[in-house]
C-alpha positions in Angstrom: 21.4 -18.1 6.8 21.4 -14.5 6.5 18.7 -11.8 7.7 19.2 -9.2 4.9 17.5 -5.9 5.7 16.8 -2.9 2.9 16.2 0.7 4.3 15.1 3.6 1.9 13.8 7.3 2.1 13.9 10.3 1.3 17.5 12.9 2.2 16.5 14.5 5.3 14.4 11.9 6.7 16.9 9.8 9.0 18.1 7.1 7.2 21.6 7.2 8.5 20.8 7.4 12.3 17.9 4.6 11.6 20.7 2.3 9.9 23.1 3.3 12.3 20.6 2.6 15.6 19.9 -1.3 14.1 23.2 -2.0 13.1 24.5 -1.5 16.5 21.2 -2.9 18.3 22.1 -6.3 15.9 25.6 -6.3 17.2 25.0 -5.3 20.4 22.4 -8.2 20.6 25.0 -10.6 19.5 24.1 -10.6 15.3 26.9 -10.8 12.9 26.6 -7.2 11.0 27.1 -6.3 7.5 25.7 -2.6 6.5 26.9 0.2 4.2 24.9 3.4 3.1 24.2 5.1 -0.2 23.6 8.4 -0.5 22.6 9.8 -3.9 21.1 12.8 -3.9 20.7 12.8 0.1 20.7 16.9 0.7 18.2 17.4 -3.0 16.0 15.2 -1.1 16.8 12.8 -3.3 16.5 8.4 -2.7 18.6 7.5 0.1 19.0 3.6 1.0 20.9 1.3 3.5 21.6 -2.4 3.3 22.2 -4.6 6.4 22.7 -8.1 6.5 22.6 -10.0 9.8 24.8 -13.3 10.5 27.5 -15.3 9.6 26.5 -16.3 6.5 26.4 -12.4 5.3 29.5 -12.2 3.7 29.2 -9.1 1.7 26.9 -5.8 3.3 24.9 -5.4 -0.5 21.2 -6.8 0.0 20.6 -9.1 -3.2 17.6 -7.6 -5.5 15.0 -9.9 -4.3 16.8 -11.3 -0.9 15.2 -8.9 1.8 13.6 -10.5 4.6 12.5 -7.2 6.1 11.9 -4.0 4.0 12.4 -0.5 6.1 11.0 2.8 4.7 10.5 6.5 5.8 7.7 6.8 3.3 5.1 5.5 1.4 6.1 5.4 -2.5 9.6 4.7 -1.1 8.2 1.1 0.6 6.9 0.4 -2.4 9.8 0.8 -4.5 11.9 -1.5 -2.2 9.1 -3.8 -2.0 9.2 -4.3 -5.7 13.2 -4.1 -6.2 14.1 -5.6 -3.0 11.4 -8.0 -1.1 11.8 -11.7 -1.3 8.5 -14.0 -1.6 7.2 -14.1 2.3 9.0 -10.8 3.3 7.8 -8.0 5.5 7.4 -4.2 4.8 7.4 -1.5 7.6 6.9 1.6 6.4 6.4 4.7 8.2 2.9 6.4 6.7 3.7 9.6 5.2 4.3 10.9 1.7 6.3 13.0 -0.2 5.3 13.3 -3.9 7.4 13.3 -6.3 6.6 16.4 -9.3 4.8 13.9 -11.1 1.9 13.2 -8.8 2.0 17.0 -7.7 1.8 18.2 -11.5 -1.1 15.4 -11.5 0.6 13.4 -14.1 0.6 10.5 -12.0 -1.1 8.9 -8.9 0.2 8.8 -5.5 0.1 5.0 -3.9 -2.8 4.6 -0.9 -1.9 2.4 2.2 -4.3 -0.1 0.7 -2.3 0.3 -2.3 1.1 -0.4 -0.7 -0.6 -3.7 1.3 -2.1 -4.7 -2.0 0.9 -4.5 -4.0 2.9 -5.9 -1.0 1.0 -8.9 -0.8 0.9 -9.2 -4.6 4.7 -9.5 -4.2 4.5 -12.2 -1.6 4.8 -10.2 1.4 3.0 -8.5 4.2 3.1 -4.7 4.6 2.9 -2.8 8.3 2.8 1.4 8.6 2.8 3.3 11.5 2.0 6.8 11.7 2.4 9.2 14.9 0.3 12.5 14.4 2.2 13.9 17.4 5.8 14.4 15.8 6.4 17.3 15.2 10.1 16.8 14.0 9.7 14.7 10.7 13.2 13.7 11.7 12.0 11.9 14.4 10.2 9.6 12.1 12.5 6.4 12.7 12.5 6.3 16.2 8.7 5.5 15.2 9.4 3.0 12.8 11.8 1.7 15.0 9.5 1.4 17.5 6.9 -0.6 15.4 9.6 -2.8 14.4 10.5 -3.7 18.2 6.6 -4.4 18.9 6.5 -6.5 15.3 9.6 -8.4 16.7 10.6 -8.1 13.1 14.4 -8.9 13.4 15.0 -12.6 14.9 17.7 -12.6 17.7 16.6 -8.0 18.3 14.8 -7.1 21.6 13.4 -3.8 22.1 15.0 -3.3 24.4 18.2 -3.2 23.1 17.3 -1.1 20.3 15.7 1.4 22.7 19.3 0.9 24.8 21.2 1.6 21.4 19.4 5.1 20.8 19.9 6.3 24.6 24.0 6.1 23.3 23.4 7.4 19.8 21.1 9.9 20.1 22.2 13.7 21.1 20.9 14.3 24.7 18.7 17.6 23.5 16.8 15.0 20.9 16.8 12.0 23.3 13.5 12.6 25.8 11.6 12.8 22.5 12.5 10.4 20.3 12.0 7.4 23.5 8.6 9.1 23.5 8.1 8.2 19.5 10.0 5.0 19.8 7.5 3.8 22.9 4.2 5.2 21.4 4.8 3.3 17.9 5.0 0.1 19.9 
C-alpha cells in the first residue's frame, strides 16, 4: 500500500529542496518514489505544494484529496489547509510553527489559527498534529531542515532513518548552507 505524503507553504520558504531532500532520502532508503511539484504563485509568495507517494503500489505522483498519511507544512494556516484538503482519518501533521498572514487577518478581517487551533482542528479531522519551532534560525529558509529534523525524531515515514535523510542533505545542500542547516536538522530532533 502506498505512503502518500502532501507538502505545502509558502514561495520562498523551501519547499522544493524539502521535497527534493525526502524524495531522495525515500529512494535512497530503498522506497519506491513518486513526487512532482506545483508552483503557483511561488516568487508572489503565493501557495506552493509537493506530492510524494512512497511504494510500489504508487502508481501516479498526485496525492488523492483525502489519502495523505503524513501532512508536511512550512507554516501554520498552510498545515491547516492541507489538513483539511488532504489528511486521511488517522493521519499525521508536522508543521513547522510560524505564520505568515494572509491580508485578511492583517486587515483584521479574519482570525489567524493558534497551535491549539491547528491540534484541535487536526484531531477533529482524525489526525494528530506536531510543530516544531527553532528560535535560533536566522535564515527562514532554513526552516525545513527543522521540520525535517522533527520528522526523523517522529519516525514519521516507515522504511526513512535519520540518518539517511541527514545523509541526503550533506549531498544536496550547497557547502556555504550545509554546517547550519545539520545544526537545524539535529536541534529539531
Amino acid at each position: 500500500m502506498a505512503y502518500n505524503i502532501y507538502i505545502c507553504g509558502v514561495g520562498g520558504q523551501g519547499i522544493g529542496l524539502l521535497a527534493a531532500a525526502l524524495a531522495q532520502a525515500a529512494a535512497k532508503a530503498g522506497l519506491a518514489v513518486r513526487s512532482c511539484d506545483t508552483h503557483g504563485l511561488a516568487q508572489r509568495g503565493g501557495v506552493v505544494s509537493s506530492h510524494i507517494r512512497l511504494g510500489a503500489d504508487a502508481l501516479t505522483p498526485l496525492v488523492p484529496e483525502g489519502g495523505a498519511d503524513l501532512v508536511l507544512a512550512l507554516e501554520r494556516l498552510e498545515a491547516l489547509r492541507g489538513a483539511a484538503q488532504f489528511l486521511k482519518k488517522g493521519g499525521k501533521v508536522v508543521y513547522y510553527d510560524t505564520a505568515y498572514q494572509p491580508v485578511s487577518v492583517r486587515s483584521g478581517q479574519a482570525q489567524y489559527p493558534s497551535g491549539e487551533e491547528v491540534a484541535r482542528q487536526v484531531a477533529a479531522l482524525g489526525g494528530e498534529a506536531a510543530a516544531v519551532r527553532l528560535d535560533e534560525i536566522q535564515d527562514p529558509r532554513m526552516q525545513n531542515s527543522a521540520l525535517l529534523g522533527r520528522l526523523a525524531a517522529l519516525k514519521a515515514v516507515p522504511g526513512l532513518e535519520g540518518a539517511v535523510l541527514e545523509e541526503t542533505l550533506k549531498e544536496i545542500l550547497p557547502p556555504h548552507a550545509l554546517e547550519e542547516n545539520l545544526r537545524i536538522f539535529r536541534a529539531a530532533k
